[in-house]
C-alpha positions as CSV (number, residue, x, y, z in Angstrom):
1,X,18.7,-10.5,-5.2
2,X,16.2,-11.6,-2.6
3,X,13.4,-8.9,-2.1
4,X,12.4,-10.1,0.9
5,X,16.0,-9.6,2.7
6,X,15.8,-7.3,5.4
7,X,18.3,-4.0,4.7
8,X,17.7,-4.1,1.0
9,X,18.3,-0.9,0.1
10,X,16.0,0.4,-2.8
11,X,18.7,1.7,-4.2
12,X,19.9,-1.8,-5.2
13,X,16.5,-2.9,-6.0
14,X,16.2,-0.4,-8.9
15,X,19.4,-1.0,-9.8
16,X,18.7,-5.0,-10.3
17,X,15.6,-4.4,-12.2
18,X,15.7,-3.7,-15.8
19,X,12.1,-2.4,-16.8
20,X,11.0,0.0,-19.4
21,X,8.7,2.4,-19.9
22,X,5.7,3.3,-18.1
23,X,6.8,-0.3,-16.0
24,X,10.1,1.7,-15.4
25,X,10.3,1.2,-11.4
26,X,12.6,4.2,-11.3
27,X,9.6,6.5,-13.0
28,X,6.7,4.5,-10.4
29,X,9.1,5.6,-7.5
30,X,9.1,8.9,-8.1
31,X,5.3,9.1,-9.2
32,X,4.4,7.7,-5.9
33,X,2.3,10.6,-4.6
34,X,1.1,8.6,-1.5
35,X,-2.2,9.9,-0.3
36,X,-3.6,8.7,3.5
37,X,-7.3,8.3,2.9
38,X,-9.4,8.9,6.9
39,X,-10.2,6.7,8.7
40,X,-9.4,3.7,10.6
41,X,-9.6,0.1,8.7
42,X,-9.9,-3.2,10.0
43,X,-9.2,-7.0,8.4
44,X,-11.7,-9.3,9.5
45,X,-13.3,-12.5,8.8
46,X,-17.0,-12.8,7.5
47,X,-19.6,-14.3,9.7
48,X,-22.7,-15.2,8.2
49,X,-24.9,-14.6,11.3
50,X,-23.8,-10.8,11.5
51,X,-23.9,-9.6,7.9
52,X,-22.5,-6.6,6.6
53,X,-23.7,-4.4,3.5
54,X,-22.1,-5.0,0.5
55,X,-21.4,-1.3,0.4
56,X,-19.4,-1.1,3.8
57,X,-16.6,-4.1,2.7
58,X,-13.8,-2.1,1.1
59,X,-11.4,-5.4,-0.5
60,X,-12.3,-8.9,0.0
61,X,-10.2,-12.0,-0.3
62,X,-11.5,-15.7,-0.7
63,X,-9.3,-18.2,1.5
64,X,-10.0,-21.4,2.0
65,X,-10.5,-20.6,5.9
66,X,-13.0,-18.3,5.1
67,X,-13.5,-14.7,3.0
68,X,-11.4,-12.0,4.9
69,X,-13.0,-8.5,4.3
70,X,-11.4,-4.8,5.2
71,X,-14.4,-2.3,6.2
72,X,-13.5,0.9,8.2
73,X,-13.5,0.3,12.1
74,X,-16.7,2.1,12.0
75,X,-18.5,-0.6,9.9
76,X,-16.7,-3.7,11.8
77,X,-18.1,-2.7,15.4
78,X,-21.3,-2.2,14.1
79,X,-21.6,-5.5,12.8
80,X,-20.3,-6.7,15.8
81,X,-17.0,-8.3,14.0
82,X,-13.9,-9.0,16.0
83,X,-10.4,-7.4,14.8
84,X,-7.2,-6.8,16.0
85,X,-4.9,-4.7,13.3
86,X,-6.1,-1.1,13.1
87,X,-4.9,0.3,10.1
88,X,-4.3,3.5,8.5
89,X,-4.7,3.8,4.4
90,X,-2.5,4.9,2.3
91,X,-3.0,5.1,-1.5
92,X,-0.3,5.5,-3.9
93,X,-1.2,7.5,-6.5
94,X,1.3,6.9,-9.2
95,X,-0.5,4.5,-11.8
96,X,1.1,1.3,-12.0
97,X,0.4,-1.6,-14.6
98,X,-0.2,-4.6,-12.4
99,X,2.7,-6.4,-14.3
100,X,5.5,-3.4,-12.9
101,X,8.6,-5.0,-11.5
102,X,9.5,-4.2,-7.8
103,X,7.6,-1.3,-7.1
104,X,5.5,-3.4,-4.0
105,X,9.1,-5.0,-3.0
106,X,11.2,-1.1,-3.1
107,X,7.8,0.4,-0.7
108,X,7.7,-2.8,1.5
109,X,11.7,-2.5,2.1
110,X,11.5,1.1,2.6
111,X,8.9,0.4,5.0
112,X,10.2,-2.1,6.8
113,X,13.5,-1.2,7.5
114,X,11.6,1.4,9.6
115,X,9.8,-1.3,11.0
116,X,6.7,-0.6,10.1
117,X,4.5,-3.5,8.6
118,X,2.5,-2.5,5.3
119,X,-0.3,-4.9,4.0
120,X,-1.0,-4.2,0.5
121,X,-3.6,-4.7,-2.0
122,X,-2.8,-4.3,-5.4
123,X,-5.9,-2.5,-7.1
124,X,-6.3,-2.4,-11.3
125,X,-5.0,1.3,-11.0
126,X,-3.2,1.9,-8.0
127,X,-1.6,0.0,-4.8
128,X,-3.0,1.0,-1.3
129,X,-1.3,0.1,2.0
130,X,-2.4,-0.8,5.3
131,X,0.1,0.2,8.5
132,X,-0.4,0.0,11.5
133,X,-3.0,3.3,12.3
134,X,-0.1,5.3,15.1
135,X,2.5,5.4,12.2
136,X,0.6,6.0,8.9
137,X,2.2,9.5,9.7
138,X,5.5,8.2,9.8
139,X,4.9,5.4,7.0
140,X,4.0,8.9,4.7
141,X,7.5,10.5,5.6
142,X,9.2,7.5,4.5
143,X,7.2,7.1,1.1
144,X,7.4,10.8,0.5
145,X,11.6,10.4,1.2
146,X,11.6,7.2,-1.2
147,X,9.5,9.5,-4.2
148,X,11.7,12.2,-3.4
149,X,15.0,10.0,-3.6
150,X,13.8,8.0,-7.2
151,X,13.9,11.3,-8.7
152,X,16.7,12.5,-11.2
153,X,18.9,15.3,-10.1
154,X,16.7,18.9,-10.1
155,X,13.5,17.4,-11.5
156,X,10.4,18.5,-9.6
157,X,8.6,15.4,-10.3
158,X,6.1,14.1,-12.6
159,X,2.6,14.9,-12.8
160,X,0.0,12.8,-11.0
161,X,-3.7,12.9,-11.6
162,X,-5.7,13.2,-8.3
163,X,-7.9,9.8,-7.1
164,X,-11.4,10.7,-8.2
């Protein structure tokens, strides 16, 4: 099955995907907790005649046409750095080993069959989403729906810890 197929339903996705235990995409769905951190982020691409503090960059990325850097809109216009995506931020809670099957593909599908793009940055202990800043609100409904969904008949869910 192609992930990238627009229409996928995640309910074929976890179906297709035979993972096990805390990897199990079916136990990550319904763990997602998504969280919208404030703010409004921005991709841009580091100049070095209008530095910014190490503090302010949020994710970097090395490519070979230069190092793209996420700061909050805030931090961008102060340095005087161009952009054109505003972003919202959405963290999902739900700790997921870097080497879990499908859980990036199931949100991405969910997302986009709403039509709403999602750029997202796998961290060590959780996966955080950029959309598009006027539908995070709409981008949480969905998640919430696709947590909701993943879970077994009558459970309430399983227990998240909070982002420190």
């Amino acid at each position: 099955m192609a992930f990238g197929q627009v229409g996928t339903t995640v309910a074929g996705l976890r179906d297709s995907i035979d993972v096990k235990s805390d990897t199990d995409l079916g136990s990550l769905l319904a763990g997602l907790s998504p969280r919208r951190r404030p703010g409004q982020y921005v991709f841009v691409v580091a100049d070095e005649a209008k530095p910014v503090a190490d503090h302010a960059v949020l994710a970097s990325v090395l490519e070979p046409e230069g190092l793209s850097l996420v700061l909050s809109r805030q931090d961008a216009e102060r340095a005087g750095l161009p952009y054109d995506f505003v972003a919202g931020w959405i963290t999902l809670q739900v700790r997921s080993e870097l080497k879990a099957i499908g859980l990036t593909a199931a949100v991405a599908a969910a997302l986009g069959d709403a039509r709403i793009s999602c750029n997202v940055i796998a961290g060590y202990h959780h996966d955080h989403l950029l959309v598009p800043y006027a539908l995070v609100g709409e981008a949480m409904d969905i998640l919430h729906q696709l947590s909701a969904s993943s879970l077994p008949p009558g459970a309430n869910g399983p227990t998240v810890r909070p982002l420190r």
